[in-house]
N, C-alpha and C positions, 0 to 999 in steps of 0.2 A: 115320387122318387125320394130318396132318406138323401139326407143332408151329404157331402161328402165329409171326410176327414181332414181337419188339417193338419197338415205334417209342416212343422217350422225345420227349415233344412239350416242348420248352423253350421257356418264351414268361415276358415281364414285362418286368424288369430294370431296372438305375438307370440312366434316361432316360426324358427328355421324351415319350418315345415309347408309355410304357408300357402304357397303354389302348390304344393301339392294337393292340399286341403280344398284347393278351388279346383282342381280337376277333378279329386273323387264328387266333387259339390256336385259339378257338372254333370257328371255318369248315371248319379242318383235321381238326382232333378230328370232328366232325359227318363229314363227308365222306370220310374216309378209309373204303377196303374193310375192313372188318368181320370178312369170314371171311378174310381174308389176312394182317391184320396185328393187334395186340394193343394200342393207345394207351395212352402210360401219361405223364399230365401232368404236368410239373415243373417249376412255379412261382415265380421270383425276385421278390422285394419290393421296392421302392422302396428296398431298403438294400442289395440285395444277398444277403439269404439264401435261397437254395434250399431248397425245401418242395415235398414228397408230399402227394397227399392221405391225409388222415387215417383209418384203419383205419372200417369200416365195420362193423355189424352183419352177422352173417351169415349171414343171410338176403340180402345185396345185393350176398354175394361172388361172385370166380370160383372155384369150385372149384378148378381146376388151381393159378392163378398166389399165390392169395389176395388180389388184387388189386382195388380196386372195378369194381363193374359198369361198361361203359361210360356210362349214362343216368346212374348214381349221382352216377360220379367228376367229370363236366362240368358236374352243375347243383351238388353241393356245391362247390365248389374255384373255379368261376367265377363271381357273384355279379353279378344283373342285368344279365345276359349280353347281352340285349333292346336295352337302352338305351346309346349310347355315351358319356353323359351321366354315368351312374352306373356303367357295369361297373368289379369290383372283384377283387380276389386276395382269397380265404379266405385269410388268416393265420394258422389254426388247425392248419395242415398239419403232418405230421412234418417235422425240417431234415434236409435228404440234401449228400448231397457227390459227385461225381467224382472221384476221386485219379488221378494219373499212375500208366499201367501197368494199372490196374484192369478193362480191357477190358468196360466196360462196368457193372459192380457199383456198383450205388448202395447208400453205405455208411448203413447207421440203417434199411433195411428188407431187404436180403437179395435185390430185387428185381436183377435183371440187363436191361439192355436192349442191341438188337443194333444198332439205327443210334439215332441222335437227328434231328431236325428242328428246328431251334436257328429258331423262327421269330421272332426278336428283331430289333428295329427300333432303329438308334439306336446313340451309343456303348458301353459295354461290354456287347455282344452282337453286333454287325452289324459292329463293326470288326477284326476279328481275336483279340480277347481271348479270347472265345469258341473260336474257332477253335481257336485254340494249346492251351488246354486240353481240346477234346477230342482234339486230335491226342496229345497226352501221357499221354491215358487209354487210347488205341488203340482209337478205335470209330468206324465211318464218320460219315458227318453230313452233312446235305446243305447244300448251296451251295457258294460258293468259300470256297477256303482259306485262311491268315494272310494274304497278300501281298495278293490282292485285295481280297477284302474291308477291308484297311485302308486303298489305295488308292483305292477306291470310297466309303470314307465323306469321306474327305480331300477337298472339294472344290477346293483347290488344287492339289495333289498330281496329282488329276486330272485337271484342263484342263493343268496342263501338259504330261502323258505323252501327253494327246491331242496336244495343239498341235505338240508333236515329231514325232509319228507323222505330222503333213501332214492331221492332221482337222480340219473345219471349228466353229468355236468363235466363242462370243460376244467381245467386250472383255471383260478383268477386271483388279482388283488384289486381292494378297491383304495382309493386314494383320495384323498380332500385337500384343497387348496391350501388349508393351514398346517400339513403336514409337511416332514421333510422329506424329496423325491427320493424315491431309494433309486440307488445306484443301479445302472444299466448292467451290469454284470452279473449281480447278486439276480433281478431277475432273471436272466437269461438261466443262470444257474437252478432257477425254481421253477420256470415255468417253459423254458427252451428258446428257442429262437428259429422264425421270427414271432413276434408280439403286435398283438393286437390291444391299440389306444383307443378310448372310446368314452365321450361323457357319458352317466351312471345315465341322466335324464334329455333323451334325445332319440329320434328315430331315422327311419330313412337316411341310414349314414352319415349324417350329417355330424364332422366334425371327428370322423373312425378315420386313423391311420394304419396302416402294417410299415412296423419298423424292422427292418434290418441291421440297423448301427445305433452307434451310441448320439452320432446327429440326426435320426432322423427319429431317434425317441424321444431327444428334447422338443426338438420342430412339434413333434406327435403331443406331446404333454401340453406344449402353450396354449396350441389350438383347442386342444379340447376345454383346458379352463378358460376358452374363450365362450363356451355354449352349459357351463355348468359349472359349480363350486365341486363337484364330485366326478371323479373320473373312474373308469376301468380297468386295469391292463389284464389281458387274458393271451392265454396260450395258444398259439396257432394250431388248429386241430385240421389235419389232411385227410378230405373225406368227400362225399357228394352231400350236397346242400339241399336238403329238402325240410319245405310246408305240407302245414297237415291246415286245414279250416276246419273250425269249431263252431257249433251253433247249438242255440238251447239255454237253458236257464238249470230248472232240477235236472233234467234227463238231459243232457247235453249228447249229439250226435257229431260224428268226424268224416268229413269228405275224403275221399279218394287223395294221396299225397300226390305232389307235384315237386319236380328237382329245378334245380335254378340252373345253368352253365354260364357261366359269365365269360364275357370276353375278356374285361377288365381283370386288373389284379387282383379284386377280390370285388363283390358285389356293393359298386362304390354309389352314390347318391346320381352321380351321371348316369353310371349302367341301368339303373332305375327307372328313371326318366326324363332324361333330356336324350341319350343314345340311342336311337331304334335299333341300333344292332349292339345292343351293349349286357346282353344276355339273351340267350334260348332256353325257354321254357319249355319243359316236356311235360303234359297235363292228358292223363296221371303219369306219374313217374314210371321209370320200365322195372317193376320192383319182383321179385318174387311175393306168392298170397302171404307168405307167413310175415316177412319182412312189412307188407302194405298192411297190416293185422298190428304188426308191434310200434308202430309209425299209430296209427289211430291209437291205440292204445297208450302210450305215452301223451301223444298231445291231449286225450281226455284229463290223465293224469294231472297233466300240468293245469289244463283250467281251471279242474277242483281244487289243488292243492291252493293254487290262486286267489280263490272265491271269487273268479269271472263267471260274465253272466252274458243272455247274448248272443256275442261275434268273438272273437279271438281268431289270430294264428299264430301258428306252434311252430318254431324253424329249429329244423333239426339236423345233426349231419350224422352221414353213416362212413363210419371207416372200413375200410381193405379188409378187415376181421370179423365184419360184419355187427360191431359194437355201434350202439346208438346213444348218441350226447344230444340235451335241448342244450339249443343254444338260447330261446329266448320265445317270449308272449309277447304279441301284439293287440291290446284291445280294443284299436282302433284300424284294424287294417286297411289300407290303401284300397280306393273304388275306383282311381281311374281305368282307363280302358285296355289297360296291359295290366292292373294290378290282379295279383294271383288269389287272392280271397274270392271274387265270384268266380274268378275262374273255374277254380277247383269244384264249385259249388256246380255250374254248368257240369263240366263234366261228371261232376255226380249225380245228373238228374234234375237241378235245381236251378232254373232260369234264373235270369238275374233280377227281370220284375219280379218272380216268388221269393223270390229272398229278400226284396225288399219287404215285399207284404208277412212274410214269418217276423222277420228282426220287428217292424213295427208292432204285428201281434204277442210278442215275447216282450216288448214294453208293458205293455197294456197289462200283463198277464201277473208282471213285477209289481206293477204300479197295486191292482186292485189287493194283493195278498198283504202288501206291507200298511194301505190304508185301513186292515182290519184291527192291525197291531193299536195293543194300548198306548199312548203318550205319558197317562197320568196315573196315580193311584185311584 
């Protein structure tokens, strides 16, 4: 029988995001092929330290790897895993490290892993930080690599590499903490009203207002330079809210779109995932073909323009006129059990175990091409 794979599952980290990060962990870990691949969870805290789970009785080990059992390793290490309310990181973990060059050796257990799955949501994980250091450790990893991924969390950064490229895009301005706030009028006059507040570097709503008045765009302004030195403000565009999923690397491929309905006032961080009724998903969307054709086609657009690799999703809105705006890239899209990345994938045909196994083989795939490249003269 050939060795299994180990796949290091990286999820947590310092960011807003972090519960989140431990459900998709959850989803993936669960769902991942069993007799193909070996999951081995690796944990960031809300401070930043990286933790193993902690050595098991053994009776609950693997015999080959000594590693915990899969069932063991996921209900110890993930804590009210159930509830998105309460899920928590066990903090009782061994701390491990990555080192540059390391290929792989997580230092403080002896444990070796062959790819990682960094499914971290949010700044330092989803923006490139991540990235560069496993690039420096030499071990494949799925999704896109430093440049997009940091590109892709930047939402200014972003609309405007779209906006060059000739893609179709909302109004925005973007705004830095050391500038002076332009007046609530002056925008309104530029970009309408109401307005959408939003740090540049943040996902899963975290930190998005829709302001109405001139109180509730300051309340909107503080909050967001509470989660980022750069902020947003974009134009309220009235329209149906749809994802497009992206997979692939050179030949990137686009699932079937799906529309969001929110119950909430707009698609808020609760409607998400803490509300079970805080959106209805419609997977695929009720689209016309040419319409479900220009939805794929845009979202490829955007990923190349990007230089994601991978996973991505592409959120898009369609207005009354039938005119199509991205709103935005995700290169780390949400895995938990309502997130619409496998969804769409499912309903394209693509289980959610085969998509683990493509994105891991689409590592592998990055990893051997760029090890060809020369370093030196």
């Amino acid at each position: 029988m050939s060795k299994k794979i180990t796949v290091g599952i990286l999820f947590g980290g310092k960011s807003a995001e972090h519960e989140v990060s431990l459900q998709s962990a959850k989803n993936v870990f669960d769902a991942i092929d069993k007799t193909k691949y070996e999951p081995l969870l690796i944990g960031i805290n809300k401070n930043g330290r990286w933790l193993a789970p902690v050595p098991a009785p053994e009776a609950t080990r693997v015999s080959e790897t000594h590693a915990l059992a899969p069932e063991t390793q996921a209900s110890r290490f993930i804590l009210n895993a159930g509830n998105p309310c309460r899920i928590a990181l066990n903090e009782c973990g061994v701390e491990v490290s990555l080192t540059p060059e390391s290929g792989g050796l997580i230092a403080n257990t002896g444990e070796r892993i062959d790819v990682v799955f960094p499914i971290l949501h949010g700044p330092f994980g989803e923006d490139g930080t991540v990235q560069g250091l496993l690039k420096l450790a030499g071990i494949p990893f799925v999704g896109s690599s430093v440049l997009a991924s940091a590109v892709g969390m930047d939402k200014d950064v972003m609309k405007r590499l779209l906006r060059d490229a000739g893609l179709p895009i909302g109004g925005f301005r973007a705004l830095t903490l050391y500038e002076p706030v332009p007046a609530y009028d002056d925008l309104v006059g530029e970009l309408g009203m109401p307005l959408f507040v939003k740090p540049a570097n943040m996902g899963s709503s975290v930190g998005v207002n829709k302001v109405h008045n001139e109180a509730e765009y300051k309340a909107a302004i503080a909050e967001a330079f509470q989660y980022d030195t750069k902020l947003i403000i974009e134009e309220y565009i009235k329209g149906r809210e749809l994802e497009c999923s992206v997979l692939g690397n050179e030949e990137p491929i686009a699932s079937l779109p799906g529309e969001v309905r929110s119950s909430h006032e707009f698609y808020s961080y609760d409607a998400k995932y803490l509300d079970e009724n805080g959106a209805a998903l419609d997977i695929p969307a009720n689209l016309p073909e040419d319409t479900t054709r220009a939805v794929q086609s845009l979202a490829l657009q955007t990923f190349k323009t990007l230089c994601a690799e991978g996973i991505a999703r592409v959120d898009l809105f369609l207005k009354s006129d039938g005119i199509l705006l991205i709103n935005e890239i995700n290169t780390m899209p949400g895995f938990t059990r309502i997130s619409m990345y496998p969804k769409l994938w499912e309903a394209s045909g693509v289980s959610y175990t085969e998509l683990i196994d493509r994105l891991i083989r689409l590592a592998f795939s990055r990893f051997e091409k760029e090890k060809r490249l020369r370093t030196s003269r």
